[in-house]
N, C-alpha and C positions, 0 to 999 in steps of 0.2 A: 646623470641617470640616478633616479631615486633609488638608495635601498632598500629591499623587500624586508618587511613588520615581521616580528617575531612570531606574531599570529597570521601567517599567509602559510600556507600548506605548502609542503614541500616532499617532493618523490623521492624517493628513498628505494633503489631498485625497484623492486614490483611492489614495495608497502609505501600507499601514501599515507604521510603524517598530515594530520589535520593542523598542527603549529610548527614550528621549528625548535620551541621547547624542550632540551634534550636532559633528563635529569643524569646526574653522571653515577656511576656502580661507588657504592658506601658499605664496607664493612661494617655490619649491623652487630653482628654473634646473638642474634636471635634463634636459632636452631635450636631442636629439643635433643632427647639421647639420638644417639645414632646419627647425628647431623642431619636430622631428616628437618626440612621446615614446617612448620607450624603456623597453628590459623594465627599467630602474631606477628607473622611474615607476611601471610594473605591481606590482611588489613594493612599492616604497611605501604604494599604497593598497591593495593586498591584507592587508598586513600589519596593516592600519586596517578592517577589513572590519567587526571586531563591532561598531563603535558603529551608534547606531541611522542614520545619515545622514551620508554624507563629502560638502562643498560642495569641489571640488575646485578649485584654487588658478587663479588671473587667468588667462587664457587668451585670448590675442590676436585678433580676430576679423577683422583684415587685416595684413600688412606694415608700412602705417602705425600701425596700434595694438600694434606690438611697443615694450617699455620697455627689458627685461632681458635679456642673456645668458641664451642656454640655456633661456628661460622656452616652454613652447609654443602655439603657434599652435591655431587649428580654421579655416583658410580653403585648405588644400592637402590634395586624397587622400590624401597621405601623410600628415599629422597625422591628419588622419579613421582612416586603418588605423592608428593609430599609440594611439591613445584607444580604439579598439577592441581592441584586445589589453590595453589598463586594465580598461576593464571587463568584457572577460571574467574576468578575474583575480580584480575585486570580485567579479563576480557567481557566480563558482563557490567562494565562501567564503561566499556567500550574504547578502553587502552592497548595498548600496544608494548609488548615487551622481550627484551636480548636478554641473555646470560650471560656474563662475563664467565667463560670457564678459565681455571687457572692452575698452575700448580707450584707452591710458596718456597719453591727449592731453598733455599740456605735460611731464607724468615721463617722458619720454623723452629721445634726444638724436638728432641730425643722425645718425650713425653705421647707424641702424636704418631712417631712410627712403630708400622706393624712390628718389628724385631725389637723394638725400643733403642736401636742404635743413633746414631746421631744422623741430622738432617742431611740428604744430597744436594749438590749443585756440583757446577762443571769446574771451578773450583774451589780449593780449601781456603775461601777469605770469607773471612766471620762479618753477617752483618749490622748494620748501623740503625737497624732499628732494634729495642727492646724485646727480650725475649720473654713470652709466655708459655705454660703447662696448658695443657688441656681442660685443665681445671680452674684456669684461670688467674694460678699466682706468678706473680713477675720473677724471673728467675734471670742470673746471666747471660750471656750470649753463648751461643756453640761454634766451633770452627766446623762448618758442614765437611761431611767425606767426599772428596770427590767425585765425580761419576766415573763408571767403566764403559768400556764401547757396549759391554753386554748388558750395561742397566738402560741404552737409550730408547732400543725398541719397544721395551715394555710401555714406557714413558710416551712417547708417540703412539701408539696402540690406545692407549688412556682417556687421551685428548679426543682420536678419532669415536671413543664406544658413546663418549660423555655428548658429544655432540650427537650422534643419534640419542643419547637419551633427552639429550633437550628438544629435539625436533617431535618425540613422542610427548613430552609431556607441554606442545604446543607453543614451548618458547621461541617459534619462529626460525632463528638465528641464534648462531653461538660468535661469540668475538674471544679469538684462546690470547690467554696472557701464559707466558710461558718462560717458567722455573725464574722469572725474574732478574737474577744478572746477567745471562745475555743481552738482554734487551735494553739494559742498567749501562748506559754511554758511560757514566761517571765511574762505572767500575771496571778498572783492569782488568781482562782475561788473562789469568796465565798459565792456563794451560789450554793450550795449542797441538800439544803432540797428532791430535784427528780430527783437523778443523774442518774437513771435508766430508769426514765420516758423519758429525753432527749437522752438518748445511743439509746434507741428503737427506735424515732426518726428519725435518724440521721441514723440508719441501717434500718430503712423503707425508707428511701427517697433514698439510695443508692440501694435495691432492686427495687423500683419502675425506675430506669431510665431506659429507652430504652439502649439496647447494637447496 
């Protein structure tokens, strides 16, 4: 049985792709003040428009889930217009485009949170990649604070507002990455103490999203 050409269209729930060409989500830090994107994002993915599917690159879905300089948000009107004027750009080239929403739990640094405390995740293991300021200089790594059962709901609530912001601002679909070491096989959890409190979570915030 011959296999199907990278260029044979292929259905994709209710969106068919015209190729199978999937461009994969790339941390740009092209965003202007305020993480809003900028017509230097517009033209990025326009310029990407033929393949069959652009997943557009980690995208903050609060203040505390910012990691990177320049990287942009979907939790402020103005990012929302901001992603709006992207995919108009895709979509009058006649593209097709996802949001990767996310939030950078421990690959962040103090510099990015609201209170200026240090980064969250579910636990205090410092991670393995390189830490940056907001501004951009390479600084040490931080051991993130923990989470409390009372920081989860906020967090889940986040995910669910960011994805109607992306269905408003025409991105079709959101695909959530989320706080990053759970999902991190190679990282030990260990902290356990309300593995059932987080699972519910986490299967609340995937019900709550718009289809």
């Amino acid at each position: 049985m011959p296999h199907p050409s990278l260029f044979q269209p292929l259905q994709l729930g209710s969106i068919t792709l015209p190729n199978r060409i999937i461009m994969a989500p790339l941390t740009r830090m092209r965003a202007g003040a305020g993480n809003v994107p900028t017509a230097l994002n517009a033209k990025y993915y326009a310029q990407r428009a033929t393949a069959g599917l652009i997943i557009a690159e980690g995208t903050a879905v609060s203040q505390q889930g910012q990691g990177y300089p320049n990287a942009p948000g979907i939790y402020t009107q103005e990012q929302l217009d901001g992603w709006k004027t992207v995919t108009e750009a895709v979509h009058s080239r006649g593209g097709r485009i996802f949001l990767q929403i996310a939030h950078n739990g421990r690959n962040s640094q103090s510099s990015f949170m609201p209170d200026g405390g240090p980064p969250v995740a579910p636990s205090a293991i410092p991670p393995t990649l390189p830490g940056f300021t907001s501004d951009g200089r390479q600084v040490p790594i931080e051991t993130p604070r923990p989470l409390r059962l009372e920081d989860i709901s906020p967090i889940v609530d986040s995910f669910t507002l960011a994805s109607r912001k992306a269905i408003q601002g025409r991105l079709r679909r959101s695909r959530a990455a989320s706080l990053q070491q759970p999902l991190d096989r190679s990282v030990p959890g260990r902290r356990i103490k309300h593995p059932v409190g987080r699972l519910r979570g986490f299967h609340r915030q995937s019900d709550a999203l718009p289809s």
